[in-house]
C-alpha positions in Angstrom: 0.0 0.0 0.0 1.3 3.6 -0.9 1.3 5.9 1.9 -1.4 8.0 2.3 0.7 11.1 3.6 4.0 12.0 3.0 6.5 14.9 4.2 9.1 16.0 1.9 12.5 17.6 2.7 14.5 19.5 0.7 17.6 21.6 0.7 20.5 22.9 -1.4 23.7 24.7 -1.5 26.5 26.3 -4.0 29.7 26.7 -2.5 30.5 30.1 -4.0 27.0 31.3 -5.3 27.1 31.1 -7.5 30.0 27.8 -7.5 29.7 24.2 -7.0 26.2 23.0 -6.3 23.8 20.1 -5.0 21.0 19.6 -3.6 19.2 16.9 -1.2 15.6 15.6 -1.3 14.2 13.4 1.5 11.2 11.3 0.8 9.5 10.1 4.2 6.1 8.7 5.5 4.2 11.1 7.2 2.7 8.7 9.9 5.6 6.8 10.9 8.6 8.8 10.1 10.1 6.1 7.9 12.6 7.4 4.7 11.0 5.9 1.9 13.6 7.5 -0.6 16.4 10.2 -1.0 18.0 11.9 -3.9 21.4 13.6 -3.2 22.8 15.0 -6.6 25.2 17.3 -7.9 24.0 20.5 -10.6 27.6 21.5 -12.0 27.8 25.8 -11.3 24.7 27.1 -10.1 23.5 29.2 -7.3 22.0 28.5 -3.9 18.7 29.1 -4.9 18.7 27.4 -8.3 19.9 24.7 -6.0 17.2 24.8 -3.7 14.6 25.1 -6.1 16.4 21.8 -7.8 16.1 20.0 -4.4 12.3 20.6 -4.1 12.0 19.3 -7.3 13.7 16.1 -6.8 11.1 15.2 -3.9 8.3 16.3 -5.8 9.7 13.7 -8.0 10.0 11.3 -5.3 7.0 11.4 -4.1 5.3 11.0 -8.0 6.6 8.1 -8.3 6.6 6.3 -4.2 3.4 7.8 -3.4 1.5 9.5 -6.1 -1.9 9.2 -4.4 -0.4 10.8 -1.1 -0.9 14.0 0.6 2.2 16.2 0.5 3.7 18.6 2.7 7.3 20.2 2.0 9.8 21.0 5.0 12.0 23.3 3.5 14.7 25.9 5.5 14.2 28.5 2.6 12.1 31.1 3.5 12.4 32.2 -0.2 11.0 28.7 -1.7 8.8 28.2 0.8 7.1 31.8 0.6 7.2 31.7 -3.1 5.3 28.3 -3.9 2.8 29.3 -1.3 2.3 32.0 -3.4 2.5 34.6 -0.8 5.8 36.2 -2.5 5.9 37.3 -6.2 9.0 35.4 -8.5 10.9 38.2 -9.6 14.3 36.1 -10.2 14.4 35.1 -14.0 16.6 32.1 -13.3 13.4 30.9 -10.5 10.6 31.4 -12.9 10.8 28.2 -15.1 12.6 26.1 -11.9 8.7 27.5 -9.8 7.2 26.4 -13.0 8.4 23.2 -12.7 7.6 22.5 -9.3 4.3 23.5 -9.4 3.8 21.1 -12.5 4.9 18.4 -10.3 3.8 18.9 -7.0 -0.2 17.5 -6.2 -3.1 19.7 -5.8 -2.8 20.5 -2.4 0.6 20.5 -1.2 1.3 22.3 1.2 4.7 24.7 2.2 6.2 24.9 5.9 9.4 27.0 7.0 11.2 24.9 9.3 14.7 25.6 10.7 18.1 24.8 9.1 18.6 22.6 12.0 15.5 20.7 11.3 16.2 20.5 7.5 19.9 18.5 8.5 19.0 15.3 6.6 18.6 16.7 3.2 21.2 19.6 3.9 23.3 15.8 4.6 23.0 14.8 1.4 23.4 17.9 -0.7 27.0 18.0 0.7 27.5 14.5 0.1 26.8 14.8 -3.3 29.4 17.9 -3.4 31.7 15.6 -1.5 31.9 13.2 -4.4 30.4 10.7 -2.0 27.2 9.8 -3.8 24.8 10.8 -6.7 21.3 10.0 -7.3 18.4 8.3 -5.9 18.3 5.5 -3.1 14.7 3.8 -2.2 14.7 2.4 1.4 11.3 1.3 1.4 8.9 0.4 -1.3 5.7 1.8 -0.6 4.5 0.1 -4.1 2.9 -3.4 -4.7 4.2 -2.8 -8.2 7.8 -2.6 -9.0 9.8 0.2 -7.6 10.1 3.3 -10.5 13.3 4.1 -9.4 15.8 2.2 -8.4 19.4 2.6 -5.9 22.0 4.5 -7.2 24.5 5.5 -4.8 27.6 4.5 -5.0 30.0 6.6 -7.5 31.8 3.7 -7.8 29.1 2.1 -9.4 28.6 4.7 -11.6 32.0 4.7 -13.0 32.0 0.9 -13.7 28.9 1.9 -16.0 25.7 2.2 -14.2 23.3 5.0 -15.2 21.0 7.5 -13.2 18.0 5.4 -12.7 16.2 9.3 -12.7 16.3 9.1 -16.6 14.6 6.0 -16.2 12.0 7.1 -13.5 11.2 10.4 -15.3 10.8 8.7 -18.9 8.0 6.1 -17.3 5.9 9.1 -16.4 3.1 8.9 -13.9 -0.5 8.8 -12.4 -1.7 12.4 -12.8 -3.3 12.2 -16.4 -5.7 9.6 -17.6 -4.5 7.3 -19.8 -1.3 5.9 -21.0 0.9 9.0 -21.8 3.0 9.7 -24.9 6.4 10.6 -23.4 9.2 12.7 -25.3 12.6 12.5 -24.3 13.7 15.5 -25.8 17.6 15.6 -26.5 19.7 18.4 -28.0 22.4 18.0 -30.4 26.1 17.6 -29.8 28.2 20.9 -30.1 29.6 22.0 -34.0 32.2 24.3 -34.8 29.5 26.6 -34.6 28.4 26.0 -31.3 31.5 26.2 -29.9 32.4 29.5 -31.8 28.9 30.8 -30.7 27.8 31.4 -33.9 23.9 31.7 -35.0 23.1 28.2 -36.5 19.4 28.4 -38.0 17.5 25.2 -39.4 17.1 23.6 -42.9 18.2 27.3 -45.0 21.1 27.1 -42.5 24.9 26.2 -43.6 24.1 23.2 -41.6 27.4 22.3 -40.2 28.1 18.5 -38.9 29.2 17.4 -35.3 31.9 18.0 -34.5 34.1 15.2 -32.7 33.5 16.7 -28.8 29.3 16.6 -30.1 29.7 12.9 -31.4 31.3 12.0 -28.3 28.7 14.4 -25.7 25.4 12.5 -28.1 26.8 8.7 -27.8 27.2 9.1 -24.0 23.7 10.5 -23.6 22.6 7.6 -25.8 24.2 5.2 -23.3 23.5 6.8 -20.2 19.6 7.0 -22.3 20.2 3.2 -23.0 18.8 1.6 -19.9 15.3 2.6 -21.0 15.8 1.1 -24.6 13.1 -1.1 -24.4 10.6 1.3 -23.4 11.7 3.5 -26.3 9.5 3.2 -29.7 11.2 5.5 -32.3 13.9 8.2 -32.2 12.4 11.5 -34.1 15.0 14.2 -35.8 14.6 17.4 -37.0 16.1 17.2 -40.5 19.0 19.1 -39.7 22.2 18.0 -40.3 23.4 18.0 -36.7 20.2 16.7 -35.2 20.5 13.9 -38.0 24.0 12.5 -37.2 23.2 13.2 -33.4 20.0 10.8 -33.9 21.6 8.3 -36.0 23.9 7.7 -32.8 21.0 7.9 -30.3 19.6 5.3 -32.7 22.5 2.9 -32.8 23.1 3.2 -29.3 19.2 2.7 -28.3 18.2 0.0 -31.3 15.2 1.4 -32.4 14.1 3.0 -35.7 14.7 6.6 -37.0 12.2 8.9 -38.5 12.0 12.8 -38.9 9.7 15.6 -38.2 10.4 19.4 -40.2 8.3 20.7 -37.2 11.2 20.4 -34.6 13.6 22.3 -37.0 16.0 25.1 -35.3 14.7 28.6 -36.0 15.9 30.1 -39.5 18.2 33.1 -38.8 17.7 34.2 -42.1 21.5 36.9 -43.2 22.9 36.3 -39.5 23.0 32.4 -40.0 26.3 31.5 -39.4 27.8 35.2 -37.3 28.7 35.6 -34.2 26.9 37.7 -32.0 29.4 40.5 -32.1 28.9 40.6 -35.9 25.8 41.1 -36.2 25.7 43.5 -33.5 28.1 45.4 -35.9 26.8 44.7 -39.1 22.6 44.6 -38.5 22.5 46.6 -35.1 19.1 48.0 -36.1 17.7 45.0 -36.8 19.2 43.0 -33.9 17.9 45.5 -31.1 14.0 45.0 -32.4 14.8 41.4 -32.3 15.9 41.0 -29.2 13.5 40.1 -26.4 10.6 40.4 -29.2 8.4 37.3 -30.2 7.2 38.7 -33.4 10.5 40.2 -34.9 12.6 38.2 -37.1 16.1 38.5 -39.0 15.4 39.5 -42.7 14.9 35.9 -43.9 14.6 34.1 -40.8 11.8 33.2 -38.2 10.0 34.7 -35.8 10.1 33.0 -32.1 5.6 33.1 -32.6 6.5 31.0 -36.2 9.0 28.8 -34.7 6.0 28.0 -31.8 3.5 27.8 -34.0 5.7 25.1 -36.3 6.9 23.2 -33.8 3.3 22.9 -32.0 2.1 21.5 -35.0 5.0 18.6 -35.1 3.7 18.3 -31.7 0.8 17.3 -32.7 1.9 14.9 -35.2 4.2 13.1 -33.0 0.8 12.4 -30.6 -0.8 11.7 -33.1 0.8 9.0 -34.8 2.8 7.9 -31.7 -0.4 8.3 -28.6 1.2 6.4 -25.5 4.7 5.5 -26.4 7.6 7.0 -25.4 9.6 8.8 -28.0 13.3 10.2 -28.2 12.8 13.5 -30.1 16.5 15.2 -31.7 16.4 18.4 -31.6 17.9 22.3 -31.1 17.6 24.9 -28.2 14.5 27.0 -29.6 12.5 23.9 -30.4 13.1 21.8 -27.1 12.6 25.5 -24.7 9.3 26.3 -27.0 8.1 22.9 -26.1 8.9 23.1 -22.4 7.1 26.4 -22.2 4.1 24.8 -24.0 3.6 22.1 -21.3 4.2 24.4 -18.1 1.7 26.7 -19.4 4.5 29.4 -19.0 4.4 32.3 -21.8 6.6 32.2 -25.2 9.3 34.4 -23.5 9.8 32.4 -21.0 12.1 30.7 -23.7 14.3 34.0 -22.8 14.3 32.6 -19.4 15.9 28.4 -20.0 19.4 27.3 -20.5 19.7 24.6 -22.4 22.6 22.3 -22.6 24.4 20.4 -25.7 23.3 16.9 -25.8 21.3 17.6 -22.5 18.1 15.7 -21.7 14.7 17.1 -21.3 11.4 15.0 -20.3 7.9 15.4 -21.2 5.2 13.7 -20.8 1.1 14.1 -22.5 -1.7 12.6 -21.2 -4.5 12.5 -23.1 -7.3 15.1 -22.4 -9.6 14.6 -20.1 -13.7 14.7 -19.4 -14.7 18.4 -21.1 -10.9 18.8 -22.2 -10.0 19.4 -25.3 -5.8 20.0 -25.0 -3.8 17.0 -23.5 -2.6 17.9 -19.7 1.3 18.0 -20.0 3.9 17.2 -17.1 7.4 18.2 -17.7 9.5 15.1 -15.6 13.5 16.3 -16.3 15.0 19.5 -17.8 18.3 20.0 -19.2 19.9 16.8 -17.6 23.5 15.4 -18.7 25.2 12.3 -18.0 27.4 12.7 -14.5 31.1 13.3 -14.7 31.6 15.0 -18.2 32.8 18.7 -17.3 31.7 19.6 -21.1 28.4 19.3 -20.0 28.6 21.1 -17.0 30.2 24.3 -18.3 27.6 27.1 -19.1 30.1 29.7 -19.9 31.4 27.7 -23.0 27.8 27.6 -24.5 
């Protein structure tokens, strides 16, 4: 039997703020005080709060999956967090607005938000430095509260990780769970490896783009997301790619590595860039300055040429639709680029377009959504988003914002 109340705590902590960061989640059973499950995990560079915000997440996630019928209360030594998803304090913070988002997709109707002293909060802040310590990483269930088998499973030992043994959190977040009706269609959304492009921060549009390859730091990024994907192989139905040539070698690996078919979908494209496709930055700045100030921060303003962030939504909606369509309760690995993967997650938070402005989004990073199918009187699926720009552990390339 699943517990019918649970009590979550959660903390996190950057050691520099922003620095080295981690976060702790502690899963427990309201009426006897038993620790069904804990999640101690690092985030690469981040700040305390992104941290914190990450930490209620990962028991929101625990408690989907151990006790998704339960009552839930968070225990959290944040006044910020706390005061925030109560809703009491507005969520000014850019970086907090999409991490909120998230939580609130997660966490039941009902849960409720309690302030409790850092003292109190010792358990989770335990873990967090663990994780920071080197010392562990990832999920560990102590007590099934499940007749059915367990949707996450223990995870550690680093040791074990190095010999080969993946996050089972890919695994958990790509089975979904029990807040929609009906078997859901799940994408696991992956981004390309890097290009010379990428590296040189250059704009790199869709199919009217120069379309430059992988280049061998990319290949290597995509085929250890495969594997660290791989675990979950049998779940997985088709990989979709955007047509683009560095979505398309970066799904032809996920591919190999996974053993399932490959197919392709225009919707899920990168947005065209139009005359900047393939400058940096700083050149067009130079050369289109005009042009580039009404475009930046707009949703309706495009390069001459290129796409609007409104026409990439509206495109990549529609090979939304497709992809449910044809594919209604499977899970699906979708290849894809930034704008496409950020328009998606804002879609199925119910966050505004520009909240795209507001998402960092790693190369071959992975990023979990699920659709259940609508409801009684609904007419739109009810979307939950389950991961966001996860990488494999250990691989500083993907832990490096300031190179992207």
């Amino acid at each position: 039997m699943s517990a019918r109340r649970v009590v979550i705590e959660a903390d996190g902590g950057s050691r520099g703020n922003p620095g080295p960061s981690a976060y702790g989640a502690v899963l427990r059973d309201a009426d006897t005080g038993e620790v069904i499950a804990e999640d101690g995990t690092t985030l690469g560079v981040a700040t305390n709060n992104v941290a914190e915000y990450s930490g209620l997440i990962a028991g929101l996630r625990l408690a989907a999956a151990h006790a998704p019928d339960a009552e839930v209360e968070v225990r959290m030594d944040s006044k910020l967090v706390v005061e925030q998803m109560s809703g009491r304090w507005k969520i000014k913070h850019p970086d907090m607005v999409p991490l909120a988002a998230e939580a609130t997709s997660l966490a039941p109707f009902g849960t409720t938000y309690t302030w409790v002293p850092r003292a109190e909060n010792a358990y989770a802040d335990r873990l967090a430095n663990e994780a920071l310590d080197g010392r562990r990483h990832g999920v560990t269930v102590h007590l099934d509260t499940s007749d059915e088998e367990s949707l996450i499973e223990e995870i550690e030992s680093p040791a074990s990780a190095a010999e080969g043994e993946r996050p089972a959190s890919i695994q958990a977040q790509a089975r979904g769970w029990s807040a929609g009706t009906g078997e859901p269609t799940t994408l696991v959304l992956v981004r390309h490896g890097v290009t010379a492009h990428t590296l040189e921060k250059r704009f790199s549009g869709g199919l009217a783009s120069a379309n430059p390859g992988l280049s061998d730091e990319g290949r290597a990024q995509v085929r250890a997301t495969a594997e660290w994907i791989a675990p979950i192989a049998e779940q997985v139905d088709l990989v979709v790619a955007s047509p683009v040539r560095r979505t398309r070698e970066s799904a032809e690996i996920v591919s190999e590595v996974l053993g399932v078919p490959l197919a392709e979908e225009a919707g899920f494209a990168e947005m065209e860039f139009g005359h900047w496709d393939g400058l940096t930055f700083g050149e067009v700045a130079e050369r289109h300055r005009e042009e580039l100030d009404s475009w930046l921060g707009s949703l309706d303003n495009a390069p001459r040429g290129g796409e609007s962030f409104r026409v990439v939504e509206k495109r990549v909606l529609a090979g939304l639709e497709r992809v449910l369509d044809e594919h209604a309760g499977r899970t699906i690995v979708v290849v894809s680029h930034v704008t496409p993967i950020k328009t998606l997650v804002a879609h199925a938070v119910g966050a505004p377009l520009d909240a795209v402005f507001r998402m960092e989004l790693t190369p071959a990073s992975v990023t979990v959504l699920s659709f259940y199918p609508p409801g009684a009187g609904e007419s739109e699926p009810r979307a939950s988003m389950r991961l966001y720009n996860a990488q494999p552990p250990g691989l500083d390339a993907f832990v490096d914002p300031a190179r992207w």
